[in-house]
SENU-630406 format. One line per field, with one value per residue (C-alpha): residue in three letters; x, y, z. Coordinates in steps of 0.2 Angstrom, whole numbers, plus 5000, padded with zeros to 4 digits. Example, Ala and Ser with C-alpha at 12.3 -4.5 7.8 and 13.67 -1.06 7.14 Angstrom:
BEGIN
res = c(ALA, SER)
X = c(5062, 5068)
Y = c(4978, 4995)
Z = c(5039, 5036)
REM end
This chain:
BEGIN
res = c(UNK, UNK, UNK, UNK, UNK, UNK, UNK, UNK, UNK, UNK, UNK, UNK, UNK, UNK, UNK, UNK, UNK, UNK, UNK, UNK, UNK, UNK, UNK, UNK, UNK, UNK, UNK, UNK, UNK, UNK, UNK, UNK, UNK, UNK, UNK, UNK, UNK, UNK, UNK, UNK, UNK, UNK, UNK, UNK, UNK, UNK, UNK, UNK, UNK, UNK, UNK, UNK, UNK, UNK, UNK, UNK, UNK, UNK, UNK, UNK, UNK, UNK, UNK, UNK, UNK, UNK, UNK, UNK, UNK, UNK, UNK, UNK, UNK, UNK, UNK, UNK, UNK, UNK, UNK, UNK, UNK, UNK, UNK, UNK, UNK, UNK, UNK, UNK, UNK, UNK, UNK, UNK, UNK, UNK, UNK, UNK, UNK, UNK, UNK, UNK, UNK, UNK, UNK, UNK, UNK, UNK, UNK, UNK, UNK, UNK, UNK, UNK, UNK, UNK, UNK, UNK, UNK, UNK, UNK, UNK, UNK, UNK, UNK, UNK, UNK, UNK, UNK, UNK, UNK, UNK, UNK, UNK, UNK, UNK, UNK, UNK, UNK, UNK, UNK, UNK, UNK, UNK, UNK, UNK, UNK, UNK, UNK, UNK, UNK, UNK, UNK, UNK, UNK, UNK, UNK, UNK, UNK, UNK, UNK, UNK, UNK, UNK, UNK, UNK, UNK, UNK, UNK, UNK, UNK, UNK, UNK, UNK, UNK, UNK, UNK, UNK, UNK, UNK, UNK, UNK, UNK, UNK, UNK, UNK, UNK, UNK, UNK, UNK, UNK, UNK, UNK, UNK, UNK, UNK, UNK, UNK, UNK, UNK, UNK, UNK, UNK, UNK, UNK, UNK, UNK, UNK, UNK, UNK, UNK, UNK, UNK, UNK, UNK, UNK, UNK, UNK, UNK, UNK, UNK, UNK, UNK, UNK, UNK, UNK, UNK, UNK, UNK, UNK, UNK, UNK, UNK, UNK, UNK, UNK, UNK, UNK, UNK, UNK, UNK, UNK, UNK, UNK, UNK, UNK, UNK, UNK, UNK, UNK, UNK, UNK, UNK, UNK, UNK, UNK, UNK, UNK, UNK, UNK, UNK, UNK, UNK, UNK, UNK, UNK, UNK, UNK, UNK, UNK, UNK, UNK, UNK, UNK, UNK, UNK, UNK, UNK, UNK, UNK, UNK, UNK, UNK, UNK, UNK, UNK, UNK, UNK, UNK, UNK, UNK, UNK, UNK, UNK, UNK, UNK, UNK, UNK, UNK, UNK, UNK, UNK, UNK, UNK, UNK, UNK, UNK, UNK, UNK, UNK, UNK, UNK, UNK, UNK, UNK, UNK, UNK, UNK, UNK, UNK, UNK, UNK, UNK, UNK, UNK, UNK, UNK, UNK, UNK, UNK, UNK, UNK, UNK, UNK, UNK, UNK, UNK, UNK, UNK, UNK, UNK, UNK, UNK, UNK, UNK, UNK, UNK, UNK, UNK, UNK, UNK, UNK, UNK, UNK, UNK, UNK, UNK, UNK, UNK, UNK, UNK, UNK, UNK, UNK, UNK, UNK, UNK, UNK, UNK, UNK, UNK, UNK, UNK, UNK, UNK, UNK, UNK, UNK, UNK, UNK, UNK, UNK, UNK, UNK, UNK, UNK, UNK, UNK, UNK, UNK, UNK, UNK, UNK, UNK, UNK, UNK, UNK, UNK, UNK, UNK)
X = c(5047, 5045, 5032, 5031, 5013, 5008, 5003, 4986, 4985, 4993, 5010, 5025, 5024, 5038, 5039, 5036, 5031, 5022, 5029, 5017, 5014, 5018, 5028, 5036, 5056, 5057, 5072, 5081, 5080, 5060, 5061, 5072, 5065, 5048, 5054, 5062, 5046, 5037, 5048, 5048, 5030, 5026, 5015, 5003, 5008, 5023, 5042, 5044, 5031, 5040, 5055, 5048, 5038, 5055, 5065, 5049, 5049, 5066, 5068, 5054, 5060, 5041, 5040, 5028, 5025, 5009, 5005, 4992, 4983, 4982, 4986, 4965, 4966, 4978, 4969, 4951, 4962, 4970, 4950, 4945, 4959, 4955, 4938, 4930, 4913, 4896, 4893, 4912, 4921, 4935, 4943, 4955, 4958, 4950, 4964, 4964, 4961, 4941, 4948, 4955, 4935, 4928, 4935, 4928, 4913, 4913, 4914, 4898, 4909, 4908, 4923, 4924, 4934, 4948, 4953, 4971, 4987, 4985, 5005, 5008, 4992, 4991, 4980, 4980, 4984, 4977, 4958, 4958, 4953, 4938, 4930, 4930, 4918, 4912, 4911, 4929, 4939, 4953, 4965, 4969, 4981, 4989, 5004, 5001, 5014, 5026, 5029, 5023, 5012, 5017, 5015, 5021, 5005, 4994, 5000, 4998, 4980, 4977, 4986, 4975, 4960, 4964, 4962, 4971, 4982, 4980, 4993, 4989, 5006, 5003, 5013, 5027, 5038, 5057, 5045, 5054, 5048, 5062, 5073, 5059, 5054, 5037, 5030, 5037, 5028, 5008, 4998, 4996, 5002, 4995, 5009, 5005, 5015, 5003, 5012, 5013, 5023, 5040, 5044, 5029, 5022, 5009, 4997, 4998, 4999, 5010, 5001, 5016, 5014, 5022, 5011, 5012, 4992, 4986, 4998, 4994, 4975, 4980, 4989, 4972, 4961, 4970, 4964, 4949, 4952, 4961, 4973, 4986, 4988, 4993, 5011, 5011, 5002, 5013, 5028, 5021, 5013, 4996, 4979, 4970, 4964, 4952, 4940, 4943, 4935, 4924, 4939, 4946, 4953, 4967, 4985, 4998, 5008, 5024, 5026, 5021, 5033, 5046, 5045, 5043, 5058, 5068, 5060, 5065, 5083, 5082, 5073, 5086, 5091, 5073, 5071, 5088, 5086, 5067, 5077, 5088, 5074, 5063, 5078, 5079, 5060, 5061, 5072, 5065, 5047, 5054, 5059, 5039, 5029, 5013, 5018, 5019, 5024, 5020, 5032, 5041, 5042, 5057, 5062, 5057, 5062, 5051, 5048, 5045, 5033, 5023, 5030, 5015, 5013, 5001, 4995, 4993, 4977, 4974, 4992, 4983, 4970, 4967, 4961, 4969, 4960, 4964, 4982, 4982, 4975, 4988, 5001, 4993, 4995, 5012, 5015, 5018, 5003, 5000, 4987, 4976, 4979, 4966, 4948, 4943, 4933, 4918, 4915, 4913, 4894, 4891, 4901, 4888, 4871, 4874, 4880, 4877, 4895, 4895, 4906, 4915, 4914, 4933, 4940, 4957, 4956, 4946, 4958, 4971, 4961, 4957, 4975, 4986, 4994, 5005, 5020, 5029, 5042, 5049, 5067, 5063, 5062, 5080, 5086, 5081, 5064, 5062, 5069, 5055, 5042, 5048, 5049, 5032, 5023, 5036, 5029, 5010, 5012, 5021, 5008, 4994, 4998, 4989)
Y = c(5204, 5197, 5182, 5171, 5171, 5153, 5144, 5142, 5160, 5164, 5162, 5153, 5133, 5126, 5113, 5112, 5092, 5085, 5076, 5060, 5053, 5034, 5029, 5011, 5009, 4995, 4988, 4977, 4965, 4963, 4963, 4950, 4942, 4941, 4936, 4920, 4915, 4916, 4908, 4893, 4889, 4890, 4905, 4903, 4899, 4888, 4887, 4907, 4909, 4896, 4906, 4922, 4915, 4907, 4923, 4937, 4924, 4925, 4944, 4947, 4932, 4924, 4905, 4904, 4917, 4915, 4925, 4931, 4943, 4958, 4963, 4964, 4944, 4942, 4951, 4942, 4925, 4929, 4933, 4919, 4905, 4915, 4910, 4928, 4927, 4933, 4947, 4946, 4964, 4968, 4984, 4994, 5013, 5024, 5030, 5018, 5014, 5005, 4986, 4985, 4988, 4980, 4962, 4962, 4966, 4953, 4940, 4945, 4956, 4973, 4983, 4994, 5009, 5018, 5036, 5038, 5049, 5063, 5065, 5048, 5045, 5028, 5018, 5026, 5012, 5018, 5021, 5001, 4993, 5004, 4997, 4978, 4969, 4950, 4952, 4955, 4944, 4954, 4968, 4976, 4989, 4999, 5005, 5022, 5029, 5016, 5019, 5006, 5005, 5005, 4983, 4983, 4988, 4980, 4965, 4966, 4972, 4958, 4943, 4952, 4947, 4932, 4943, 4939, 4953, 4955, 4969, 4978, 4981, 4986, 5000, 4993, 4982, 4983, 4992, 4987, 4986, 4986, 4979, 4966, 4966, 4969, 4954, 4943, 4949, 4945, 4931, 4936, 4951, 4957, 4965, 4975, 4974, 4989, 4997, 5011, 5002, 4999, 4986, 4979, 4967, 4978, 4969, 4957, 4955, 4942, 4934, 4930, 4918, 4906, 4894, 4879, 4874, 4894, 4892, 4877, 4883, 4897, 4890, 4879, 4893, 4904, 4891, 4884, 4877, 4862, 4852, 4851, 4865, 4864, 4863, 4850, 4840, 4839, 4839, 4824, 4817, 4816, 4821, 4819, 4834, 4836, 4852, 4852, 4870, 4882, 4891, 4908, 4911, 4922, 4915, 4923, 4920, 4918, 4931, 4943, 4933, 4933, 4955, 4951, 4942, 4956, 4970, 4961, 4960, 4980, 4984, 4991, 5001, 5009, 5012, 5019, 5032, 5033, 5038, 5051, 5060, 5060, 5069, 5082, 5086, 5086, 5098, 5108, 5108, 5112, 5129, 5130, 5135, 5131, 5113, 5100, 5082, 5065, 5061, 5047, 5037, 5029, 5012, 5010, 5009, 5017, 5008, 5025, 5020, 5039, 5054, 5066, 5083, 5091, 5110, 5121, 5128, 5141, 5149, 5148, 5157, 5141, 5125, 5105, 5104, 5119, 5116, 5101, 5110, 5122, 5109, 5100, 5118, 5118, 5100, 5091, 5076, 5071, 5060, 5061, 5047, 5044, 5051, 5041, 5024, 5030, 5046, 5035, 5033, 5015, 5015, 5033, 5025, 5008, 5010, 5030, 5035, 5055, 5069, 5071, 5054, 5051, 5069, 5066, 5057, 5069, 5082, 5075, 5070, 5089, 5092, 5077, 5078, 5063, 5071, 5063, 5049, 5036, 5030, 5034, 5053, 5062, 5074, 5088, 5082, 5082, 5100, 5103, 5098, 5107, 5123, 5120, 5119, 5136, 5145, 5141, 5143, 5160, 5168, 5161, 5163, 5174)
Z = c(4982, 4967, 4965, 4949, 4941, 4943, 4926, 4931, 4932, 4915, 4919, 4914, 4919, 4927, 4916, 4896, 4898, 4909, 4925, 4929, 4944, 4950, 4934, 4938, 4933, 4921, 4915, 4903, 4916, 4919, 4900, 4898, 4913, 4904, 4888, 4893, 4903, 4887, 4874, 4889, 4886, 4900, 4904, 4920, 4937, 4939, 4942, 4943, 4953, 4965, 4963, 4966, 4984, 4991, 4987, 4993, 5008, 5011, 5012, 5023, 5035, 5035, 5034, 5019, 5005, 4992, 4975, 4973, 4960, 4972, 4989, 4990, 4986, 4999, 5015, 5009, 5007, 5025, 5032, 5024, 5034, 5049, 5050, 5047, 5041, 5045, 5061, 5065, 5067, 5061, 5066, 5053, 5048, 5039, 5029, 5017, 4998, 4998, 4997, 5015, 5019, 5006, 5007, 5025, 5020, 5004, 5021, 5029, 5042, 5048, 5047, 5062, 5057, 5073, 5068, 5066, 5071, 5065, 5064, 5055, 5048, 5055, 5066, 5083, 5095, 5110, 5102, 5099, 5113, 5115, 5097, 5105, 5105, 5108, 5089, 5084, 5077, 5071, 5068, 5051, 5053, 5038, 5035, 5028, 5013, 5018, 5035, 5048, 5064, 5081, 5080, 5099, 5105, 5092, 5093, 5115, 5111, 5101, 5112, 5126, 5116, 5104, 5088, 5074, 5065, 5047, 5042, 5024, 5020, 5001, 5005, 5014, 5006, 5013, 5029, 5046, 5063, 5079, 5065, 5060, 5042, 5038, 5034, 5047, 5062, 5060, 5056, 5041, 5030, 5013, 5000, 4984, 4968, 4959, 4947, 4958, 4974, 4977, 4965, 4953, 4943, 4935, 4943, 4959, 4978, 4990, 5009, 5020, 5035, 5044, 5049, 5038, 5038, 5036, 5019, 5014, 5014, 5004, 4992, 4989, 4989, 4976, 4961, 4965, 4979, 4969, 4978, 4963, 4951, 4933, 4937, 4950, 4941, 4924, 4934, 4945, 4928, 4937, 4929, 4943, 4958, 4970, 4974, 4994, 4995, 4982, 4980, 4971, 4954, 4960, 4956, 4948, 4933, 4929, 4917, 4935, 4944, 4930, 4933, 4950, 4951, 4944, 4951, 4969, 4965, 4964, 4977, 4990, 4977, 4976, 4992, 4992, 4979, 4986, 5001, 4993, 4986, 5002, 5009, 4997, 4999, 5017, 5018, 5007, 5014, 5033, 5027, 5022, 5036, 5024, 5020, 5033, 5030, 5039, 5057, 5057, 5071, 5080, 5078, 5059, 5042, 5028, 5015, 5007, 4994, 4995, 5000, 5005, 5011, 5023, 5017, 5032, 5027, 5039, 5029, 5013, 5001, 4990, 4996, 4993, 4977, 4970, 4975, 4965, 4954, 4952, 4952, 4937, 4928, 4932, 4923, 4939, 4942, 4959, 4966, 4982, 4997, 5002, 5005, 5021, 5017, 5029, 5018, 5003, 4997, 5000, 5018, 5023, 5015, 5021, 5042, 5043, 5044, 5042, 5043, 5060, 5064, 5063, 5062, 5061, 5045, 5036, 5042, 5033, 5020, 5016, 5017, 5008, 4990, 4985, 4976, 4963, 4968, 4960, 4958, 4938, 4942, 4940, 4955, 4942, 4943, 4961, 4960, 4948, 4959, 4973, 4962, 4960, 4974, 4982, 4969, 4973, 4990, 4989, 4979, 4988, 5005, 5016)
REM end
């Protein structure tokens, strides 16, 4: 049989140009879009971002929608209306980027980390109720690559014990659960617009909730804890405000939400092409007895925001990191997601975490590779990619 030498060692790549990973699709709309907001004069949070809230509202079904700078603005905002503050717990997964951590800890809490499934990378359920304690306050599951938790028994665990649910949902815009959009089924749930989610605004995050005093508090605590931004009070003509709170300087624009805006009109169409191409990968990688990719569960809709593979190691010679490696040669840029929060320096020196301690996330952590996947790649890319990573594993397998 004849094997094709893979670039990395001296052959020819399967591409001439490189493919890069996460590359938004920007169109004459988000252009136009932006344009008009700045020829308005009116730059900084205001009518747009007004728009954009009622609209991202809307399509979730939540009551209330706030913008914010980041998803990681909009889960320590949602800790901070919940009441979360010094030695509270709050249990989430290790599979995640640092800030689902991180903004538990810039409350004075402990996050208490539950290993995942080690077929859909998300929380495991049934190891919650064992990390209790008199301490915890809450429940911050994630929606790994797009594809939700099982919210059914979260949310029983956590009527069972009066936690609140906090979803990180940076990946999982257009996500639904049992027909119910992601967004509209927690207390509070955290969206990302990063450049590399489902729709952006470069930058930028949305909380959705529909209790009215929860948003209220938000809304306050996104600029300073003023009771009357800039808009409201030219609009009203009124010069005066009050600091109710010492607040946060994390509102967004209206040149995000002007993008936002636009991006939002073509989301169903990026899932749908996002859709297409996670098709054509899955059928190619089922014929792969090296590769495996992430099960879905019933009863969902993937917002399909990554589209990660599992490398059977045991059927290899090279490891993750020199797959990726190997890839990169090939001109086809991938990305890592993610190595588990408790391996991470600061989360081992400062509470002791090791290796072993949640194994099924550093299994999948040694294994995963984010693929390109983007409505802006052609069908001829995707084909590319695939190429790729047949020819890698052919010559490297055992």
């Amino acid at each position: 049989m004849n094997i094709s030498k893979p670039a990395i060692e001296g052959g020819e790549p399967v591409r001439q140009t490189p493919l890069r990973f996460g590359v938004p699709f920007i169109g004459q709309e988000e252009i136009d879009s932006v344009v008009e907001v700045l020829k308005s004069g009116w730059i900084t949070t205001g009518p747009k971002t007004q728009e954009f809230e009622e609209k991202f509202s809307h399509y979730v079904g939540a009551k209330h929608a706030i913008a914010l700078t980041s998803c990681t603005d909009a889960m320590e905002l949602s800790l901070v209306v919940a009441g979360i503050g010094k030695e509270d717990e709050v249990i989430t997964s290790p599979m995640t980027f640092a800030s689902t951590a991180n903004v538990i800890i810039h409350r004075g809490a402990t996050p208490v980390f539950v290993d995942i499934k080690p077929d859909t990378l998300n929380i495991d359920p049934s190891k919650i109720e064992r990390h209790i304690t008199p301490r915890t306050k809450a429940i911050m599951p994630v929606h790994y690559a797009g594809q939700p938790c099982e919210m059914d028994e979260i949310e029983d665990i956590a009527r069972l014990y009066g936690l609140y649910v906090i979803e990180d949902a940076a990946h999982a815009i257009g996500a639904e659960y049992k027909n119910k959009k992601i967004g509209s089924i927690s207390d509070f749930t955290a969206f990302s617009f990063h450049v590399q989610k489902v729709i952006t605004t470069a930058e930028g995050g949305m909380v959705t909730t529909d209790n009215d005093g929860w948003a209220k508090e938000l809304r306050t605590m996104r600029l300073h804890g003023m009771t009357k931004d800039a808009w409201v009070r030219i609009s009203n003509s009124q010069v005066h405000y009050d600091v109710v709170y010492p607040g946060y300087k994390c509102n967004m624009t209206d040149i995000q939400s002007a993008m936002g805006l636009a991006q939002l009109d073509k989301l169903e169409s990026f899932i749908s092409i996002r859709q297409k191409y996670a098709k054509i990968y899955d059928s190619a990688f089922q014929q792969m007895p090296e590769i495996s990719t992430i099960k879905r569960i019933d009863n969902i809709r993937h917002a399909e925001t990554m589209y990660v593979i599992l490398l059977n190691l045991e059927t290899l010679k090279i490891n993750r990191d020199e797959f990726v490696q190997c890839l990169q040669a090939e001109n086809i840029y991938c990305a890592v997601h993610f190595k588990p929060v408790h391996l991470h320096s600061y989360y081992r020196e400062t509470y002791g975490y090791k290796h072993g301690d949640y194994p099924n996330a550093e299994r999948a952590f040694n294994r995963v590779i984010s693929l390109p996947f983007s409505p802006k790649l052609t069908e001829e890319d995707v084909y590319d990619v695939i190429e790729a990573v047949q020819k890698i594993v052919k010559y490297y397998r055992k």
